[in-house]
C-alpha positions, 0 to 999 in steps of 0.5 A: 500500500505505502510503495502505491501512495509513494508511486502515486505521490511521485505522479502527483509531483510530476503533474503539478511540475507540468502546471508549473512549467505551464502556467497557463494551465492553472488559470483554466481551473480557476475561470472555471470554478469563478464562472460556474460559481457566478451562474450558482449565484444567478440561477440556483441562489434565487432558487433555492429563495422561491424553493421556501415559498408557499406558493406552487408556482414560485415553488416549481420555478425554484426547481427549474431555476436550480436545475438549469443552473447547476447543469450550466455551472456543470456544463461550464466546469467540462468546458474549461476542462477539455479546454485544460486537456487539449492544452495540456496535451501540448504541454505533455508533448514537450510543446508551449500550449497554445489556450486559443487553440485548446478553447478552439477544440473545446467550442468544436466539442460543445454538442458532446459537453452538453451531452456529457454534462446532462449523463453527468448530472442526470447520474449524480442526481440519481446517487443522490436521491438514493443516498437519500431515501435508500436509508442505510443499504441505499447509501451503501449503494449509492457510495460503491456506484459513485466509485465505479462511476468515477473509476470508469469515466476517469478518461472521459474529459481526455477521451473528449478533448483529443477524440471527439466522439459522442458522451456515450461512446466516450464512457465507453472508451474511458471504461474500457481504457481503465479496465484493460490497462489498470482496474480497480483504483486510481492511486494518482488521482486519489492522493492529487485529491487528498492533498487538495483536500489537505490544503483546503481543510488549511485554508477552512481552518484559517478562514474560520479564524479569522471570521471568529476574530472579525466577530469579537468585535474588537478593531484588532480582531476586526483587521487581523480578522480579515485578513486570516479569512481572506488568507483563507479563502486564497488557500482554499481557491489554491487547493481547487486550482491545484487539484483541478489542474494537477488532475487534468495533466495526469488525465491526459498522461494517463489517456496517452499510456492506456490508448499508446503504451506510450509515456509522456512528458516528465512520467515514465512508463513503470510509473503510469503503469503502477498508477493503479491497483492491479487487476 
């Protein structure tokens, strides 16, 4: 178990060098999640404020304005996704990344990120609603299909980007990809995730200081306060800008070894193929 962690901390390495080289690549997270989280504020915000109403009406638009949103800011995540693939595939390729080439690929690909957003979407309601109401064995359930689900469609943004084919037939790809190459678990990815969530849970600690300062009251407080919570809220943004963009590199790297039996960029072949438990 501690030689996989150790595999997958030196892949976790080597993908953030790849974005560090490439800074280009760390802003595309970040427009990301800024434009999705302004669409949440626009659409699902209001929504959730006529969802408390009493009214029939009020209460049926809520749904539909939080069910638009949160497919747009989905939609829009994707996008700048594929967009981080294809310019990372440059990236990988030992050449600059070219981002108004990579949004090209992406604009070429809307229809397939709309139909894989709506898949996407349509599946994450599906867990959630049987977390919800299957009591215990439902919540059993929903969390082993949502690992199947992420383990299978962990190629599909690459599979999109650098393929082109529709959404069913990219989770196809990706499934059958992962499965002939690896099998049961992501090592990689899982510590790219756990070190993101190190960083933000810092970043929530600090931030949560800083509030509980601003409410003291005190001028001290108050000044020092805010800026442990705007220290907060940076480090937190970093955490999602450094798992997004960590996680699209590996992605593409992975897609390359899979699909090629090739390595690319700074990752060699023992590496990508200890990526993940043996099947």
């Amino acid at each position: 178990m501690f030689d996989r962690m150790r595999s997958g901390w030196q892949l976790t390495k080597k993908a953030w060098g790849v974005v560090r080289t490439n800074k280009s690549l760390a802003k595309l997270p970040l427009k990301g999640g800024a434009f999705a989280l302004l669409v949440s504020l626009v659409f699902v915000v209001p929504g959730m404020i006529l969802l408390g109403s009493d009214d029939t009406v009020l209460d049926a638009a809520g749904i539909v304005l939080i069910a638009f949103g949160s497919y747009l800011a989905s939609f829009i995540v994707i996008y700048y996704n594929v967009i981080l693939a294809a310019a990372a595939n440059e990236a990988l390729q030992d050449r600059e990344p070219d981002i108004a080439a990579a949004r090209a690929i992406a604009r070429s690909r809307i229809p397939v990120i709309a139909g894989w957003a709506l898949v996407s979407a349509l599946v994450s309601l599906f867990f959630a609603i049987l977390r919800d109401r299957g009591g215990i064995a439902g919540q059993i359930v929903a969390g082993l299909g949502a690992a199947v689900w992420g383990l299978v469609t962990f190629l599909v943004i690459p599979v999109i980007a650098l393929e082109g084919i529709g959404p069913v037939a990219a989770i196809k790809r990706s499934g059958h990809l992962v499965k002939s190459r690896w099998g049961q678990q992501i090592t990689g990815d899982i510590v790219i995730g756990g070190i993101a969530m190190l960083i933000m849970l810092a970043g929530m600690l600090v931030g949560g200081l800083g509030i509980f300062l601003v409410a003291s009251g005190s001028t001290a407080g108050l000044a020092g306060g805010s800026l442990l919570a705007i220290a907060g809220l940076v480090i937190v943004v970093g955490g999602a800008v450094y798992s997004g963009a960590t996680r699209g590199v590996f992605g593409v790297a992975l897609y390359h070894f899979a699909s090629e039996e090739r390595a690319v960029g700074p990752f060699t072949t023992a590496e990508l193929s200890s990526a993940a438990r043996s099947k």
